[in-house]
N, C-alpha and C positions, 0 to 999 in steps of 0.2 A: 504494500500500500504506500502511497505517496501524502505528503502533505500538502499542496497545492500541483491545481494541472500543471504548471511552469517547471515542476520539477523532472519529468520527461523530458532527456533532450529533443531538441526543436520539433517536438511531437504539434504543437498550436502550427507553425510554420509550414508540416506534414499536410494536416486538414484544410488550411487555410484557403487551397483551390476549390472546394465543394460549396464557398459561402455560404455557409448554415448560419442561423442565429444563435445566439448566446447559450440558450437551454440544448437546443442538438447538440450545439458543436460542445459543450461540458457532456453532454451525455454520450456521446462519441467515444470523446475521451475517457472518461470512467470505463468504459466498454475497452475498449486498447490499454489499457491502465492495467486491467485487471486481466487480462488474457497476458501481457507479458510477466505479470509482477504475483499473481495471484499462488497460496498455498495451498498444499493439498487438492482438494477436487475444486475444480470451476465451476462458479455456480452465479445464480442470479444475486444472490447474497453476497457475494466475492464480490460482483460488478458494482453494488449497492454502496458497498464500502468500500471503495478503491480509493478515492480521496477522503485522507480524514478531515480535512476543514471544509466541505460540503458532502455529507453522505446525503441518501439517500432510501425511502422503502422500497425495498427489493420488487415492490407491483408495478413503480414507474419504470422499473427497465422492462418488467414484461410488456408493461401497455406500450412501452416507447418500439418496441420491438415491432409489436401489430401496427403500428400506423401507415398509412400510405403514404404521405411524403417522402420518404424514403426512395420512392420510387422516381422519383422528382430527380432527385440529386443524382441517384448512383455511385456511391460514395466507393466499391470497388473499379469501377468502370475510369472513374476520373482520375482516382489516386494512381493507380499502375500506370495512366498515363503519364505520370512524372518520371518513374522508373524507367520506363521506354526512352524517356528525353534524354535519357543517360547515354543509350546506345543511337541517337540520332546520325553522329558523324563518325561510326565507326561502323566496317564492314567486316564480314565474316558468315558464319553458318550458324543459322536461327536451329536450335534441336527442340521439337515440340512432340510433350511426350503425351499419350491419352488410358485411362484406365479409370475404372470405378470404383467407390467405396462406399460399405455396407455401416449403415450405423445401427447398431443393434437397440430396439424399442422394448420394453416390457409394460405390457398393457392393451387393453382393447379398443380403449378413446382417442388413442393419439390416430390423428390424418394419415392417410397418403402413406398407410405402411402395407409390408407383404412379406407375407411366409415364406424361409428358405429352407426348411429341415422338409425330411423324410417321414410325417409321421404317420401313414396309411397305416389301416389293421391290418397286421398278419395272425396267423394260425395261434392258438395257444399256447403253443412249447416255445416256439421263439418269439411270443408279445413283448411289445414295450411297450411302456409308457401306462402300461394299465395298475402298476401296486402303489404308482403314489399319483398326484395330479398335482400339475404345476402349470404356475401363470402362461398363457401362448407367448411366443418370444416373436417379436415379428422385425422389421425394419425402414429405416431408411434409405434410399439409393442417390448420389451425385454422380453424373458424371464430371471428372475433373481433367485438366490438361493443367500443365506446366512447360511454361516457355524458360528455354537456357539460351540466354542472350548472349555473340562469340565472349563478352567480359565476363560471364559466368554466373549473372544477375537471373534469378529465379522470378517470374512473374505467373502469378497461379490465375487459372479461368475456372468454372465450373458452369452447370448448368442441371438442374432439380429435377430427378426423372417421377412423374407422375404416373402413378397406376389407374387403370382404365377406368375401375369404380371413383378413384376422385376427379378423374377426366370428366365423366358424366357430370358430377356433382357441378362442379364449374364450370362446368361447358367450355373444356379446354380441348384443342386435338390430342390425340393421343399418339406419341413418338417414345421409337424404342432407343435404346440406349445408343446405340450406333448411328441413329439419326441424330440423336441427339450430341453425339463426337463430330458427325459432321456440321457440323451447324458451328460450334467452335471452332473448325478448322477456315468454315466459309469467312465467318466473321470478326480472326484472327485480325489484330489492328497491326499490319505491319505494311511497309512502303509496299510497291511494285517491285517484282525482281529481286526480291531479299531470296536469299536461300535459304530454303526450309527444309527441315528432314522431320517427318511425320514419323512415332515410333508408337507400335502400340502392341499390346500380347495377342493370342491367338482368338479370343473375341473380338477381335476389330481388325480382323481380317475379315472386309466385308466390302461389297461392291461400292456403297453409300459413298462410305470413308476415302476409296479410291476415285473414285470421282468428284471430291468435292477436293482430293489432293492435285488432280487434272485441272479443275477450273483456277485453281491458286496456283499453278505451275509448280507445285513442292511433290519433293522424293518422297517415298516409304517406304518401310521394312518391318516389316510382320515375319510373326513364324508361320510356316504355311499350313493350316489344318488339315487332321488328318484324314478327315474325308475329298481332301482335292485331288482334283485328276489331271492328267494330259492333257491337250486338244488332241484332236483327232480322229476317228470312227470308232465309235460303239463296236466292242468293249470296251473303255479308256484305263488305261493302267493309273491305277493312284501313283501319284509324287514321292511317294515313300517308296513306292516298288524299285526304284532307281538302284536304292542302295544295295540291294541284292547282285547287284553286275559291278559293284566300285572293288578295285584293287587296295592291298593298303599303301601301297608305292605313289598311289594317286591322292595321297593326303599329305596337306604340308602341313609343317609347326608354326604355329601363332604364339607368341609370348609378347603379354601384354602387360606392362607396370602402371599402377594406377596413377602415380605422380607422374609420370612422363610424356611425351608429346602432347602434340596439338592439342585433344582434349584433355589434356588432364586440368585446366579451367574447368570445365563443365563440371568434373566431378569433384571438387571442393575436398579433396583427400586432408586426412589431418596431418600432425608431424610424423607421425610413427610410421605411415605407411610411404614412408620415402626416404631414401638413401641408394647407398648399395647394398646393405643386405636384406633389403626386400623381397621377398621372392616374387616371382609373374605368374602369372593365370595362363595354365598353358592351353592351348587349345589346336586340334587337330582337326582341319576346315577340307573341304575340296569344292569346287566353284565349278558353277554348270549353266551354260543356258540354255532354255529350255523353253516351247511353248505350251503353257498351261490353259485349260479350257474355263473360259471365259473372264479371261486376265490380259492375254497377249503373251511377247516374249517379255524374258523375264530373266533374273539371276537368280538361280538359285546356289547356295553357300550351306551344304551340308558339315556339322559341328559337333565334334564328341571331345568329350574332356578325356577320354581313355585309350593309351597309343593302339593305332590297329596293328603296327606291327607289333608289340608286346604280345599284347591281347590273341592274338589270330583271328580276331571277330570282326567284321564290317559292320560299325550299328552306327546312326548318328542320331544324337540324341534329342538335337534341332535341328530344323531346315526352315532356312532364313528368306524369306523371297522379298526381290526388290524389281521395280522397272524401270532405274535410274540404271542403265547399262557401262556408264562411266565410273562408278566407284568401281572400287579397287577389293580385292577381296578382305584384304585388312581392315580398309575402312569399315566399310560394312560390317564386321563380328565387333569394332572398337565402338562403331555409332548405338548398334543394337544392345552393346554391353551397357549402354548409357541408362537404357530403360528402368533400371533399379533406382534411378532417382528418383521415381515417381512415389515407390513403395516408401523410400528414405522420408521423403518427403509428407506423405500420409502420416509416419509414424510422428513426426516433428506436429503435425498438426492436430494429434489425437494425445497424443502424450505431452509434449510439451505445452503447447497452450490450450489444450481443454478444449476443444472443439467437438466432443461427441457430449459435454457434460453438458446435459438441456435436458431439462422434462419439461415441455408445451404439449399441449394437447392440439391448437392452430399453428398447420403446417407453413401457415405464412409466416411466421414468429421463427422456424426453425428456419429458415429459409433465409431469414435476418441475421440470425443469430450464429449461422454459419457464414453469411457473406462478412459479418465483424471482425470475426478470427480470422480469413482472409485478407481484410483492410490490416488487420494486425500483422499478418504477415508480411506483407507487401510492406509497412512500416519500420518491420526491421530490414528489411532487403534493401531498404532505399536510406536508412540511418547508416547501415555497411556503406553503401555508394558514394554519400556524403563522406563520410571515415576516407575511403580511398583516394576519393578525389584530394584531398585536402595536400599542400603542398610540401609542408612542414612532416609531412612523418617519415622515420626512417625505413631504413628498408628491413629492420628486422622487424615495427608495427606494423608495417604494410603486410608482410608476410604472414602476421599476426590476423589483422582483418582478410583477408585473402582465404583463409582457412575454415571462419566462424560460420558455422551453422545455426538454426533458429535458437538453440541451446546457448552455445556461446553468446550470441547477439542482447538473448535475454539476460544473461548474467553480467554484459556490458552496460546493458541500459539499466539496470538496477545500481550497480556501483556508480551510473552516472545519477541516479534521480537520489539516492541517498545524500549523496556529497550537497547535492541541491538542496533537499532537506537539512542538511545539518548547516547550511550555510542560510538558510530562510531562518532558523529559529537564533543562531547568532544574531542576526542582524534584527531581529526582534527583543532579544536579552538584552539589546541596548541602551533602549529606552524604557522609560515608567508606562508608556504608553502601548507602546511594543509591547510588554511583557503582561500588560492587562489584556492586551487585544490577544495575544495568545494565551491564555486562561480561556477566552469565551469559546474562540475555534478548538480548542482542546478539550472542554466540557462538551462542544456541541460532534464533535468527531463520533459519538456512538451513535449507531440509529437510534429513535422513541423508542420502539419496541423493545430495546435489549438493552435500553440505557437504565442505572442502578439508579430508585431513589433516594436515594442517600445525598 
């Protein structure tokens, strides 16, 4: 918790292009405040208290949550626009990653959830689920994308997958997940001619996705699923049947170190995983192209982590397929290697700043209250860029911010709003005045509800 918003560095300065008024923009911030700074679990209570010389009841962040103004401003939409301004006058390869995340619900009131277990009746001998009874588990679904900018600036997108029954409800269209990937790929805000590499796991290997990579001129690289086929006449050999004819003489060594070349910006590696006695990710690739039925030509980059000449076996364990014909086969296993950022990434935005910790029952409210924790993010990604740019630091701080992930960033900004605060109440013990006026913010720092009569 902080004592005054001013103690976030240039966090007022952050929000300042959304012009809100006074009440948003403090409630913005309490919201950002408390996603970076907050203990134990996040909650609407954490958000309520995040500044102690203005708290709040924990119903105004709900209600502030539901309102439609919100819709007005766009307060993710605008902020990352400042992030983007970072990479205006720099070129390079845009890596844009896409994947889904499940936020698990318990309860039967909350909106726009759906069942993902198995729990059909079977026979008697092997039943489950019948000696005890327990709440239904259901959930949430985003689709999310993150952009790695060539400086290695993470700017995160999502977009709210709705299920059919609350489609009706709303009289919304109904889009499936991969429509709805595409649709962030259409609407990605980035110039003309930027190079883009689209990277997404074997769900989003899907025609949509490919075609809205065509209208934007960007590469992709999907695993290939394992029901695709050849072109060619009926019967078509699956894609995997290939492997069965490969030599092991026909596989090269790929050894890849995660601090080293070109991307290794992208992947924000800590100290440890760099030197020389690091080991590499060794990987055994062979590269084919090949036309696939109803894709075109294509590269495919068959991949096993286990040597075939050891082994004596021909397996590959992925097959990688791209219609950018010009990467290189390296490139391609090092681009596609990149896709773990997305999971990295999830886990920084579920565990570190509390982004699944929400019980609303109005899915417009969750919907809010996850696009906060993404302006939070975006807040640290663009406090790093500020860090960077800065003229004055050396090159061993640089390497410093160079490395920080959401974790790091938040333990920066905390050791910066403390100092703040210890430097607010100095300058307050100055005066007779000072020192009265913080007596009253200090009495008044607990919420009503939980403040001691006494």
């Amino acid at each position: 918790m902080v004592m005054v918003p001013q103690s976030l560095p240039k966090l007022k300065r952050f929000v300042t292009p959304l012009g809100l008024k006074n009440a948003a923009q403090t409630m913005l911030i309490r919201l950002i405040a408390a996603f970076v700074l907050h203990l134990a679990r996040m909650s609407a209570v954490q958000a309520a208290g995040a500044i102690k010389t203005d708290p709040c009841h924990r119903a105004q962040v709900c209600r502030c949550l539901g309102r439609k103004f919100w819709d007005k401003y766009h307060p993710l939409e605008v902020l990352r626009a400042a992030l983007l301004a970072c990479e205006a006058q720099r070129g390079g390869r845009f890596v844009f990653l896409l994947d889904q995340t499940l936020h698990s619900q318990q309860g039967q009131k909350a909106e726009n959830t759906y069942g993902t277990g198995n729990h059909k009746r079977r026979p008697r001998k092997g039943r489950r689920y019948s000696k005890y009874k327990y709440a239904g588990k259901s959930c949430h679904c985003f689709v999310m994308g993150l952009l790695i900018t060539p400086s290695g600036y993470r700017i995160p997108f999502f977009k709210p997958f709705y299920t059919e029954n609350y489609c009706q409800q709303k009289k919304r269209p109904f889009r499936k997940q991969t429509e709805l990937a595409a649709d962030l790929i259409r609407d990605l805000p980035l110039p003309e001619g930027a190079k883009v590499v689209v990277l997404g796991d074997t769900a989003f290997d899907a025609q949509t996705i490919r075609q809205a990579c065509e209208w934007r001129e960007f590469s992709w690289i999907t695993p290939v699923n394992t029901e695709r086929v050849l072109a060619g006449p009926k019967p078509r050999p699956k894609v995997s049947s290939l492997v069965s004819g490969f030599k092991a003489s026909q596989f090269q060594t790929l050894r890849l170190f995660a601090g080293r070349g070109e991307l290794a910006v992208y992947r924000r590696v800590s100290a440890y995983r760099m030197g020389p006695k690091v080991k590499p990710r060794t990987y055994y690739v062979h590269q084919e192209r090949r036309d696939v039925h109803s894709v075109g030509e294509v590269q495919l980059v068959f991949s096993t982590r286990k040597s075939p000449a050891e082994t004596g076996k021909i397996a590959a364990e992925k097959i990688l397929m791209t219609k950018d014909l010009k990467l290189s086969t390296r490139m391609i296993v090092e681009l596609y290697n990149l896709r773990w950022q997305i999971e990295l990434f999830f886990k920084e935005m579920k565990s570190t700043l509390g982004m699944v910790h929400y019980r609303f029952r109005q899915f417009e409210r969750v919907e809010r209250w996850v696009e906060m924790a993404l302006v939070t993010f975006v807040y640290l990604e663009w406090y790093r860029a500020t860090q960077l740019a800065r003229r004055d630091l050396s090159e061993k701080e640089k390497q410093w911010w160079q490395r920080q992930r959401a974790y790091g960033l938040c333990q920066a900004v905390r050791q910066q709003a403390e100092r703040a605060d210890l430097d607010y109440l100095a300058e307050r013990l100055k005066t007779t005045g000072g020192i009265q006026r913080l007596r009253r913010e200090l009495k008044a720092a607990c919420p009503a509800e939980y403040r001691s009569p006494a």
